[in-house]
C-alpha positions as CSV (number, residue, x, y, z in Angstrom):
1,X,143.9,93.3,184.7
2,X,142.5,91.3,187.2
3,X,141.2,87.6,186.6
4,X,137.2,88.0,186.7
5,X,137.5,91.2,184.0
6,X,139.9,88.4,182.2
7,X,137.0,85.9,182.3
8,X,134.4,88.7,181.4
9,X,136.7,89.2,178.2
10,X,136.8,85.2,177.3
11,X,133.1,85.0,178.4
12,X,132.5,87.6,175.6
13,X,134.1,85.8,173.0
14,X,133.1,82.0,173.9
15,X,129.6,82.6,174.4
16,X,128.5,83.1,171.1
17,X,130.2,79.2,170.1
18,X,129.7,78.0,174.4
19,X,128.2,74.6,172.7
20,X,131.1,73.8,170.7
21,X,133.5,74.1,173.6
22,X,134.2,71.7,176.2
23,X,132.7,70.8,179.3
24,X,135.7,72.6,181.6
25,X,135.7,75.6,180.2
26,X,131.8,75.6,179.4
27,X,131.0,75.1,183.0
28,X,133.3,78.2,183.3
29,X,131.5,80.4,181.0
30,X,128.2,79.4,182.2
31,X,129.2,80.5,185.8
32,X,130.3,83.2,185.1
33,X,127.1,84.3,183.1
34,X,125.3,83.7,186.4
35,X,127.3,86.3,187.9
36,X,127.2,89.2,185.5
37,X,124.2,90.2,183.8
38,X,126.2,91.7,180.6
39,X,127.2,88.1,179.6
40,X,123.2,86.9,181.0
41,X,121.9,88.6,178.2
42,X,124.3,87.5,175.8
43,X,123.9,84.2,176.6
44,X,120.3,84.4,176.3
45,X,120.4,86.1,172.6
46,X,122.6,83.3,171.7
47,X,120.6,80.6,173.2
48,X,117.3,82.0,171.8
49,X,119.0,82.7,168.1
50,X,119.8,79.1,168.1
51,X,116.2,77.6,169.3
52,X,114.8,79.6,166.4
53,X,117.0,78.2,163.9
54,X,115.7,75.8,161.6
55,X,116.8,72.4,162.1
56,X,117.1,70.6,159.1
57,X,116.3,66.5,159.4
58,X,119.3,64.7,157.9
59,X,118.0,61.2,158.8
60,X,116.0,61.3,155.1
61,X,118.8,59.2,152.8
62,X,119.2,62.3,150.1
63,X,121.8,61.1,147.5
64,X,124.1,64.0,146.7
65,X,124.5,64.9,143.3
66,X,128.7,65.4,142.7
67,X,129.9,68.4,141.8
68,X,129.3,68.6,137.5
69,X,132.6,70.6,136.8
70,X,134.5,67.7,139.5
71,X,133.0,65.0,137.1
72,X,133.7,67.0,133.9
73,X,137.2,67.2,135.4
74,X,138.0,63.4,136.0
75,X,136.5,62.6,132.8
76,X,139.1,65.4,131.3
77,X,142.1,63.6,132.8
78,X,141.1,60.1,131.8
79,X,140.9,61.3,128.8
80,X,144.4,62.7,128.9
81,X,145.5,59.8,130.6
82,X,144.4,57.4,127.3
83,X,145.5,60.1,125.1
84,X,149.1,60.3,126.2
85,X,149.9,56.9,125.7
86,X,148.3,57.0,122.3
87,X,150.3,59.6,121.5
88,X,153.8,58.5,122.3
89,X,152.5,54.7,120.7
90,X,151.6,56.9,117.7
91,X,154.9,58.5,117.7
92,X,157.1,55.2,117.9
93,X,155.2,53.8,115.2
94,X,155.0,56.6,113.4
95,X,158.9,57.3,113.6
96,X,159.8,53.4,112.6
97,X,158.1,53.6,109.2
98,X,159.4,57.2,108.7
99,X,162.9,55.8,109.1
100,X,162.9,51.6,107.9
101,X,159.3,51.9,105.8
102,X,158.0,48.8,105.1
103,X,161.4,47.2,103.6
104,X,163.1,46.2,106.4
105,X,160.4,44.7,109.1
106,X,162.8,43.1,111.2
107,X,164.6,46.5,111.6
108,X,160.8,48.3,112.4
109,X,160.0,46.0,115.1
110,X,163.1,46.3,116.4
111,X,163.1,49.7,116.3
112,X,159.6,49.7,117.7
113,X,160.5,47.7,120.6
114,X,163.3,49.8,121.7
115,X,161.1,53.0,121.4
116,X,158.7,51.4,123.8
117,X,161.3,50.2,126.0
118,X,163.0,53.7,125.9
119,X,159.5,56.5,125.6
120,X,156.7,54.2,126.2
121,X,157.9,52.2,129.7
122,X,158.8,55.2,131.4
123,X,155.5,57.2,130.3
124,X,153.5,54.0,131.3
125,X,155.2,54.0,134.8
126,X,154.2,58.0,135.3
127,X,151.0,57.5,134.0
128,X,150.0,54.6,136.3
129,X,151.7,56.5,139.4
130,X,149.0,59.3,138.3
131,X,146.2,57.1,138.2
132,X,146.8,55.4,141.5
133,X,147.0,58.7,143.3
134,X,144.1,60.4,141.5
135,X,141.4,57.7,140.3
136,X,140.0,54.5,141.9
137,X,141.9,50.9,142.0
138,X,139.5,50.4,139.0
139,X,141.4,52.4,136.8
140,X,144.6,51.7,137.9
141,X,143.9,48.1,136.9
142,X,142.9,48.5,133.3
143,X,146.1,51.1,133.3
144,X,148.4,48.5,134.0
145,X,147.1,45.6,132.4
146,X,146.7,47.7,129.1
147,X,150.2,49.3,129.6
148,X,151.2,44.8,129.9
149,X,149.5,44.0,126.7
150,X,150.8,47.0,124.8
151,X,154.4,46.4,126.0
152,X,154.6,42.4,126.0
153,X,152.4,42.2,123.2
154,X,152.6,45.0,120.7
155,X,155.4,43.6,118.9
156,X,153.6,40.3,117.7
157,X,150.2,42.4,116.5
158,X,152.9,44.5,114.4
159,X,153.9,41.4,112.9
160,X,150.5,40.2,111.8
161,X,149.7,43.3,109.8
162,X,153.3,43.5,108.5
């Protein structure tokens, strides 16, 4: 196959997309449509499609609705997010009365503490991983200064409605 059928071939192909390419191989193309009259009117068909697009005038600010199911979707995992660690707070607490009841207080919040230490700390650190990756720095800070209070501080509130 000799090397202007070759560029014939590619001409065919490229000209349909010749303003995407660059300026080497465009100044190729467009040569080579000088020269042969099948890729003339090829050229021409695509040239004229394209002046008879419409153009649509982006300068207009348009604000951009975001996607509903997208938003439904983040909303969905925040949700999930808050619920988790309700859940395995629940389940702490829930286990600690089940097992020491309201006798032995000392024994609950110690218990307590060493189920947060052991379920809730290593939940807290996944969940905040999670959020950084997925969710804004927004989140991520009420994620970690919740998952503080509830770790540093859940112990004392125990005690004042123990």
């Amino acid at each position: 196959m000799d090397s202007m059928k070759k560029i014939h071939l590619l001409s065919l192909e490229l000209i349909p997309i010749i303003n995407d390419l660059d300026e080497e191989p465009r100044q190729v193309i467009l040569e080579h449509v000088t020269n042969c009259e099948d890729c003339k009117k090829l050229y021409d068909r695509t040239e004229n499609f394209n002046e008879h697009m419409p153009k649509h005038d982006y300068s207009e600010n348009v604000e951009l609705k975001p996607l509903k199911k997208l938003v439904q979707f983040n909303k969905g995992l925040k949700l999930l997010l808050i619920t988790v660690r309700a859940l395995i707070l629940f389940y702490i607490i829930y286990s600690g009365f089940k097992y020491y009841g309201a006798e032995s207080v000392s024994s609950l919040l110690e218990y307590i503490q060493s189920g947060i230490f052991l379920f809730y700390i290593p939940a807290a650190i996944f969940l905040l991983v999670f959020t950084f990756t997925f969710f804004n720095k927004k989140w991520v800070w009420i994620s970690l200064a919740t998952d503080l209070v509830i770790i540093l501080f859940s112990a004392k509130v125990l005690q004042l409605f123990l």
